[in-house]
C-alpha positions as CSV (number, residue, x, y, z in Angstrom):
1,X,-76.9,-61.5,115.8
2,X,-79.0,-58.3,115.1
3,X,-79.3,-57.6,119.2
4,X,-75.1,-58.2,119.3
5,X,-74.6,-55.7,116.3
6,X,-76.7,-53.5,118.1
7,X,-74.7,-53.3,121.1
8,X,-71.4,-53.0,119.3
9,X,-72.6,-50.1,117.8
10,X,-73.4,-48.2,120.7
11,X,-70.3,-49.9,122.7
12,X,-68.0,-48.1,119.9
13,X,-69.7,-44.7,119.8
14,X,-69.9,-44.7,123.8
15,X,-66.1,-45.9,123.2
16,X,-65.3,-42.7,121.0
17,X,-67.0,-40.8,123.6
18,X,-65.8,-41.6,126.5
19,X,-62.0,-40.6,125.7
20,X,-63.5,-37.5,124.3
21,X,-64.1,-34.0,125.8
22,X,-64.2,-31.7,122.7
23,X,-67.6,-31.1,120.6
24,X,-65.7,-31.7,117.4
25,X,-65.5,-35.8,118.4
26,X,-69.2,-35.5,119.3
27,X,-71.3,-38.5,118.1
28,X,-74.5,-39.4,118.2
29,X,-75.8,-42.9,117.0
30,X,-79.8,-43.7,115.5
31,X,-81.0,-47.0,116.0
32,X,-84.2,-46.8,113.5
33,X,-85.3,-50.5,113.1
34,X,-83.0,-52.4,112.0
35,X,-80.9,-49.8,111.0
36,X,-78.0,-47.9,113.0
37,X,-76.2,-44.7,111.7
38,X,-73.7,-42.2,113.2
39,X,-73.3,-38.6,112.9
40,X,-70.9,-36.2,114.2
41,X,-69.9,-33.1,115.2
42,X,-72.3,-30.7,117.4
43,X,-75.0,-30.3,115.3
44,X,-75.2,-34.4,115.8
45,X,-78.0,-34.8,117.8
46,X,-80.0,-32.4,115.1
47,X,-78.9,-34.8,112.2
48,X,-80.0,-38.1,114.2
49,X,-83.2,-36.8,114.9
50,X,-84.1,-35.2,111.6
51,X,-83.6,-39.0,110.1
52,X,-85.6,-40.6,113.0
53,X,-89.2,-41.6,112.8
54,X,-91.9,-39.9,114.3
55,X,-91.5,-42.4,116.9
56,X,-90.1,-45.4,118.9
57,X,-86.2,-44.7,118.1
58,X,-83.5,-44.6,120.1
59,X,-80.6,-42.0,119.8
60,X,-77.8,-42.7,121.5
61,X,-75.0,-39.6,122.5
62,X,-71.5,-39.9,123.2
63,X,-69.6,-37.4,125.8
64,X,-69.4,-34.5,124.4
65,X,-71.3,-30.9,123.1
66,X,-74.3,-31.1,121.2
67,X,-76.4,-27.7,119.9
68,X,-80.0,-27.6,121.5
69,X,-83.4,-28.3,119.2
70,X,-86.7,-28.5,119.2
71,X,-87.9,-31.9,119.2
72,X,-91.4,-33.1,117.5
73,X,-91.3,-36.4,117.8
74,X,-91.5,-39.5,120.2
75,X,-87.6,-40.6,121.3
76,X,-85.6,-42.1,123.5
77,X,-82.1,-40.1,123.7
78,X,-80.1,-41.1,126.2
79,X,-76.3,-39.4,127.0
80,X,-73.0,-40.6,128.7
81,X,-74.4,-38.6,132.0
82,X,-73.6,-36.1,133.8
83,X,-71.1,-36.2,135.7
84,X,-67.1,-35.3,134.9
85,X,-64.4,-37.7,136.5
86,X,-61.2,-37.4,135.1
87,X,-59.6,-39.2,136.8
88,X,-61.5,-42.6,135.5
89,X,-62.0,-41.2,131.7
90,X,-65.9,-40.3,132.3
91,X,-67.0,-37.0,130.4
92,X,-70.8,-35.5,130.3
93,X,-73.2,-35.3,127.7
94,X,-74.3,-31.6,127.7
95,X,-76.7,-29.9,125.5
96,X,-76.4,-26.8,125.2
97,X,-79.2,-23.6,124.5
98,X,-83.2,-24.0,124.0
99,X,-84.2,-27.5,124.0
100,X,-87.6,-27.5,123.1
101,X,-90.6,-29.9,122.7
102,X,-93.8,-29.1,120.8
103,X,-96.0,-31.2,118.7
104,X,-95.8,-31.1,115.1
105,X,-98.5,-30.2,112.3
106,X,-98.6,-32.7,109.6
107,X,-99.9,-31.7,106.2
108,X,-101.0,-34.7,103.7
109,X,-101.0,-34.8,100.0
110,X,-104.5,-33.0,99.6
111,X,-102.9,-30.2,101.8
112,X,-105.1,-30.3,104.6
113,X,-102.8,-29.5,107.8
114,X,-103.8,-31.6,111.0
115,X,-102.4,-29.8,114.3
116,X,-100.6,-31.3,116.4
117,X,-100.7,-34.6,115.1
118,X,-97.6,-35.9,115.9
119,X,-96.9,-35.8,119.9
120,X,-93.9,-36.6,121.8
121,X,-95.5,-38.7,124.0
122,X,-93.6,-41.3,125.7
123,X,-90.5,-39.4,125.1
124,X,-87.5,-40.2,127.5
125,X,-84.5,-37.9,128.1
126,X,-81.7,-39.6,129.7
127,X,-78.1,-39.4,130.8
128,X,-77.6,-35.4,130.1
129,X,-76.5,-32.5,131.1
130,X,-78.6,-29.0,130.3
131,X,-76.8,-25.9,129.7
132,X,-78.8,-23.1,128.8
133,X,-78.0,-18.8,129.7
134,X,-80.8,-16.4,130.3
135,X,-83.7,-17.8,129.5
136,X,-82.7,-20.7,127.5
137,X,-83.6,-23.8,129.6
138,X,-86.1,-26.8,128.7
139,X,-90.0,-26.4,127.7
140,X,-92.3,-28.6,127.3
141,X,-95.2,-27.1,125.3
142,X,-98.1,-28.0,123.3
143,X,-102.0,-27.3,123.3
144,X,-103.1,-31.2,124.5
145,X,-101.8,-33.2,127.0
146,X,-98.8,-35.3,127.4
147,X,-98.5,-38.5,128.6
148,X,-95.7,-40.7,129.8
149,X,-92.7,-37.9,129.5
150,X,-89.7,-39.3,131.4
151,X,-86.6,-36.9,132.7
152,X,-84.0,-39.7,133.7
153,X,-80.8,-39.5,135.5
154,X,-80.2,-35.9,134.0
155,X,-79.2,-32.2,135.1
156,X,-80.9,-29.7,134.3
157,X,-78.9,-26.8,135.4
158,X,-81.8,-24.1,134.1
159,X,-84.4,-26.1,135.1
160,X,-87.7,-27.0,133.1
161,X,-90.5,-25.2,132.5
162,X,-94.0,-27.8,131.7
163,X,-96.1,-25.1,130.0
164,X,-98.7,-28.1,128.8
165,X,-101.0,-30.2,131.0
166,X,-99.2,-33.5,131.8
167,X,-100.4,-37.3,132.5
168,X,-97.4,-39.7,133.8
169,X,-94.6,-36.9,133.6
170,X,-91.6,-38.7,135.5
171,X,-88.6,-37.3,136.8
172,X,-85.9,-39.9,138.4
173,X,-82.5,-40.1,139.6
174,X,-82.0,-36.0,138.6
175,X,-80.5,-32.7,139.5
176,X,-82.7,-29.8,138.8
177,X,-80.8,-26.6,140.2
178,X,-83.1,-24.1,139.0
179,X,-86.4,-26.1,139.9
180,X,-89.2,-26.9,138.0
181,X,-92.4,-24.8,137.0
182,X,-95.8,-26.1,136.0
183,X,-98.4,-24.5,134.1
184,X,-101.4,-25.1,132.8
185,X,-104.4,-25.2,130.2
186,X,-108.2,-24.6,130.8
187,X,-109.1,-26.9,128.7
188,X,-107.9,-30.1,130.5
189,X,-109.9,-31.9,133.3
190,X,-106.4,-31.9,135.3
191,X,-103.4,-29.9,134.9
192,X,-100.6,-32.5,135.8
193,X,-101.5,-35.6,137.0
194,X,-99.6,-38.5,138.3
195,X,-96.3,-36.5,138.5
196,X,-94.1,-38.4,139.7
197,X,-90.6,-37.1,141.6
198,X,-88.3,-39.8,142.7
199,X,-84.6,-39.9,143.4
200,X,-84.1,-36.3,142.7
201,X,-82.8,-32.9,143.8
202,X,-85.3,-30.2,143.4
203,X,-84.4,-26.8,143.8
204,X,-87.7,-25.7,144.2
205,X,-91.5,-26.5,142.1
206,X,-93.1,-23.4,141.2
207,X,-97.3,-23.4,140.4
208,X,-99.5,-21.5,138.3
209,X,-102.5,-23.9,139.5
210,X,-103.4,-26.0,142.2
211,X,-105.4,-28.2,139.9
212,X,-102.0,-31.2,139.6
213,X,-100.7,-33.2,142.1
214,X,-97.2,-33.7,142.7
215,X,-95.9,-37.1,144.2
216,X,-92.4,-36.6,145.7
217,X,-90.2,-39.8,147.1
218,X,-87.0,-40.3,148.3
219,X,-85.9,-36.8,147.2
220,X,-84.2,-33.6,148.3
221,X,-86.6,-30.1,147.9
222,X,-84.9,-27.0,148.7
223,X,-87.5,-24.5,149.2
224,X,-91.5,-25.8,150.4
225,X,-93.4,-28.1,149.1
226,X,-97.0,-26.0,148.0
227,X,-99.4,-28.9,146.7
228,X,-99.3,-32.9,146.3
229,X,-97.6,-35.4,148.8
230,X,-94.1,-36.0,149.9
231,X,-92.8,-39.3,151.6
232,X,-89.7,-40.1,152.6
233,X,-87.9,-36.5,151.6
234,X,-85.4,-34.3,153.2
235,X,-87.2,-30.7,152.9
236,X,-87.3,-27.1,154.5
237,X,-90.9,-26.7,154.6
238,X,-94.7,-27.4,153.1
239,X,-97.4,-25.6,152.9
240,X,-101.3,-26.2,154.5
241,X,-103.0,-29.2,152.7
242,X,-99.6,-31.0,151.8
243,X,-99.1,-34.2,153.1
244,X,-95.9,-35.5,154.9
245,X,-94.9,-38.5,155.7
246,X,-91.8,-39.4,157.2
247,X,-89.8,-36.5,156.1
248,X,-87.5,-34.9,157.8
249,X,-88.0,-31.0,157.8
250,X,-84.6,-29.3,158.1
251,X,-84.6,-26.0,161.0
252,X,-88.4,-25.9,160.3
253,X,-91.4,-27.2,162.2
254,X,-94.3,-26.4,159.7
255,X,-97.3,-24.6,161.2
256,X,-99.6,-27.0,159.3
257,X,-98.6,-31.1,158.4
258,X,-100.7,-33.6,157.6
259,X,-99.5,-37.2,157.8
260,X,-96.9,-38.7,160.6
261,X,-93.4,-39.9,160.9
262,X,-92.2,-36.8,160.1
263,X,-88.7,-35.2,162.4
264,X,-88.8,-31.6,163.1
265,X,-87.0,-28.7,163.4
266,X,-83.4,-30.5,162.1
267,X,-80.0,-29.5,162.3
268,X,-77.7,-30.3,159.4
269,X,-74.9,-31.0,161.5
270,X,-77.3,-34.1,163.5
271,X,-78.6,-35.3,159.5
272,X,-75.8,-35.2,157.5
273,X,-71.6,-36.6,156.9
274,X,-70.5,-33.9,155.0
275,X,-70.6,-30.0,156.2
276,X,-73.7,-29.1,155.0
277,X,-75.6,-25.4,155.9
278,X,-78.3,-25.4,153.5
279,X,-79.8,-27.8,151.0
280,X,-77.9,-26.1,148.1
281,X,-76.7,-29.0,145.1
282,X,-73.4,-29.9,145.5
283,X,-71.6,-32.0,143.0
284,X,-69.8,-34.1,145.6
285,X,-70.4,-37.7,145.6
286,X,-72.7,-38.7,148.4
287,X,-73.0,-35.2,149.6
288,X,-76.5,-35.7,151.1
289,X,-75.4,-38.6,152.9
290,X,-77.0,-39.3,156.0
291,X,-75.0,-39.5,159.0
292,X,-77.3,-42.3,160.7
293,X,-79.6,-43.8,158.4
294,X,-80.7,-46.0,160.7
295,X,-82.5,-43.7,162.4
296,X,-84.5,-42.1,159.1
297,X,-86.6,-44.8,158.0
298,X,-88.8,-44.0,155.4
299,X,-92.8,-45.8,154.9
300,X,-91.1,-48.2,152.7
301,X,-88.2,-49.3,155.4
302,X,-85.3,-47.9,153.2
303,X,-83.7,-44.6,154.5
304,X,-85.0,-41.5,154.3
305,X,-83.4,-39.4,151.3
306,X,-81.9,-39.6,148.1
307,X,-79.6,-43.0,148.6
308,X,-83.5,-44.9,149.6
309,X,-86.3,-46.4,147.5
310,X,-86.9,-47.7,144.6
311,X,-84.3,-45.7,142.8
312,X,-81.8,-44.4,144.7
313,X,-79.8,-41.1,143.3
314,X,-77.3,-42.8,140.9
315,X,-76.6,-40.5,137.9
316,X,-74.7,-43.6,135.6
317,X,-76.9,-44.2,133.2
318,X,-78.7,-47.8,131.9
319,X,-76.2,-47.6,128.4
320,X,-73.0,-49.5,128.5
321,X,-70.3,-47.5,129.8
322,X,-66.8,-48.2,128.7
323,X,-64.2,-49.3,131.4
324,X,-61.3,-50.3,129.4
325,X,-60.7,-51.0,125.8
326,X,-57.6,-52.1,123.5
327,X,-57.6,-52.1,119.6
328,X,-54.6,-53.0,118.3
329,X,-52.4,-50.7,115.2
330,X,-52.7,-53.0,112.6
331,X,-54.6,-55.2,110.9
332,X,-53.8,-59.2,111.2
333,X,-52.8,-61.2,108.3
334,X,-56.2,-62.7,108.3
335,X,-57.4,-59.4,107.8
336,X,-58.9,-59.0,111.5
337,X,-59.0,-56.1,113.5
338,X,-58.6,-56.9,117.3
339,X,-60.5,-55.4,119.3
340,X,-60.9,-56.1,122.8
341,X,-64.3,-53.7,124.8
342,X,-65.5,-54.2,128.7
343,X,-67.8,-52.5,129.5
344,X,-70.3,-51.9,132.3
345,X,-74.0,-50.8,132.7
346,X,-76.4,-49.5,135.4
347,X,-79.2,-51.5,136.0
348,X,-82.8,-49.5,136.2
349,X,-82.2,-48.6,139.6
């Protein structure tokens, strides 16, 4: 019974949502426990997470505008997506300004102040849209490093700057126009290891150390690849030391590749369906389709590119998404309201 109420709680706010496009219907649901609460309006999201616990809940957003924060604690928020069809009723998730994550100082009853004591670690971002202007885009800071961070099915349309060491930092099934930049602290044995890209469009990856290696699968990179390995991508370049395998390198034959399987020098017209010039995002659905994907086998014998994999690019995300409700005017004699919710969810993958 608990699991069922649950679910009806996020099916209803999702339902709100989805037949919403202003910032004034904006919701945003806490499951804390046991317990589930709504907020509204654009400062939502801020409400939610000041009355979630340090860690381990979930905060649900309907379509909608929320106002950027900075976020202290260990969450799960996951949005409507990202994409708009208006066709079918579906509306983005966008946060909007300096989204921020730092670890928090705690300060106990004796008033000793511990730094940093509460991490976001294990945080998940899901399902949302990134709006930031001039230099407003998405940090990642702290002096220690984080582990298990998780960018899922999101767009991040001013990209993300890591300015903290990373262990397990995942990004899956995203857009990230304005790429991604990694720095780094002396302190730490490595600067970012197992990153993990997978599913994705990535404008570009930009380094302030060659101590972090970057895993990229199934994905799309717009300019070169500097450091790390890449299987299975659709690229322009990569630099000496990178290893390739079975990519395929778009009007570029690198002067240096390690690893084989790799096609050379290709045209867009020969790779792709749609008219493509350059590997520039486009909304489009299936733009980076390829024209014979029978031919671009990746390592894993799925085609080469973002629709291969274990995740192929899908931006609907895992909450239930609602295809078609009816709620009738008035209430019954028995005092029932009738409501009547499908609704349908992607999978992991």
């Amino acid at each position: 019974m608990k699991k069922l109420f649950i679910l009806a709680a996020l099916c209803l706010a999702a339902m709100v949502g989805s037949a919403q496009t202003g910032s004034d219907q904006a919701t945003a649901t806490l499951q804390s426990g046991d317990k589930v609460s709504v907020f509204y309006g654009r400062d939502a999201l801020k409400y939610a997470y000041e009355a979630a616990r340090d860690s381990g809940d979930v905060i649900t957003l309907s379509a909608g505008l929320f106002n950027a924060l900075e976020i202290q604690k260990s969450l799960h928020i996951i949005g409507n997506g990202f994409v708009k069809d208006e066709a079918n009723g579906k509306y983005p998730t966008i946060i909007k300004g300096d989204l921020t994550f730092r670890p928090g100082d705690v300060t106990d009853d004796d008033g000793e102040t511990t730094s940093e004591a509460i991490g976001y670690d294990g945080t998940r971002i899901e399902g949302i849209m990134h709006i930031g202007y001039d230099r407003e885009n998405i940090e990642l800071l702290g002096s220690r490093t984080v582990k298990d961070f998780s960018f899922v099915k999101c767009k991040l349309t001013r990209g993300c700057d890591v300015n903290v060491n990373t262990k397990g930092l995942t990004i899956r099934q995203c857009v990230i126009a304005d790429g991604v930049y990694l720095q780094y602290l002396d302190l730490c044995e490595k600067a970012h290891e197992n990153l993990y890209i997978v599913g994705s469009y990535i404008d570009g990856i930009g380094y302030h150390t060659s101590d972090g290696i970057v895993t990229m699968d199934h994905s799309i990179l717009r300019y070169p690849l500097n450091y790390g390995k890449v299987t299975n991508s659709i690229l322009s370049g990569v630099a000496q030391g990178v290893m390739a395998e079975n990519c395929i390198f778009m009007e570029n034959t690198p002067e240096y590749v390690i690893g084989a399987g790799n096609w050379f020098d290709c045209q867009y017209a020969d790779i792709f369906k749609n008219d493509i010039t350059e590997l520039n995002w486009n909304d489009a659905e299936n733009y980076f389709e390829l024209k014979y994907p029978e031919e671009y086998i990746g390592t894993d014998g799925t085609q080469v590119g973002l629709y291969g994999g274990p995740y192929p690019y899908n931006p609907t995300p895992t909450i239930p998404q609602i295809k078609e409700n009816n709620i009738d005017t008035t209430v019954g004699a028995d005092g029932i309201l009738k409501v009547s919710v499908t609704v349908e969810a992607q999978t992991e993958n």
